[in-house]
N, C-alpha and C positions, 0 to 999 in steps of 0.2 A: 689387750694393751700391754705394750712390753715396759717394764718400769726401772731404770738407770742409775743408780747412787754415783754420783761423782762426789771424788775425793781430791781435795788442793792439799798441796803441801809446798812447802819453799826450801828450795835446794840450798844445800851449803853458800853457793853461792847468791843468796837471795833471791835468786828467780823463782814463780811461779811456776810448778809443775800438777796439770791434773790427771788424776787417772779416773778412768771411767769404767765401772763394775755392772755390765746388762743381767738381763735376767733373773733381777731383784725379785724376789716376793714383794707382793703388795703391803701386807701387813708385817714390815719390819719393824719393831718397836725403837725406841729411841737407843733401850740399852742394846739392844743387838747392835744398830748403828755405830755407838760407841764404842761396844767392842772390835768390830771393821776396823775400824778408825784406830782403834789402839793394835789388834795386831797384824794388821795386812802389812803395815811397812818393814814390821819383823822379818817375817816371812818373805816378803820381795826381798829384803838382802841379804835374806841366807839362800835367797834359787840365785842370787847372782853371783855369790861365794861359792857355790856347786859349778857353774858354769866359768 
């Protein structure tokens, strides 16, 4: 079974924006979770700062 973490977030403009992360490990703990959560969006907008 393939397991999915999606992640919401709201754009400057208050739309709802999700992303979807496959290939979760089953046993993600909550703080891992959390950490995702805190720094994937770092991350996505310094790949978009590169590009």
């Amino acid at each position: 079974m393939e397991y999915i973490l999606l992640m919401s977030f709201l754009t400057e403009n208050g739309e709802k924006s999700n992303l979807n992360i496959s290939g979760v490990k089953p046993e993600l703990t909550p703080a891992e979770r959390n950490t995702l959560l805190v720094l994937f969006p770092k991350i996505f907008l310094e790949m978009i700062k590169v590009n």
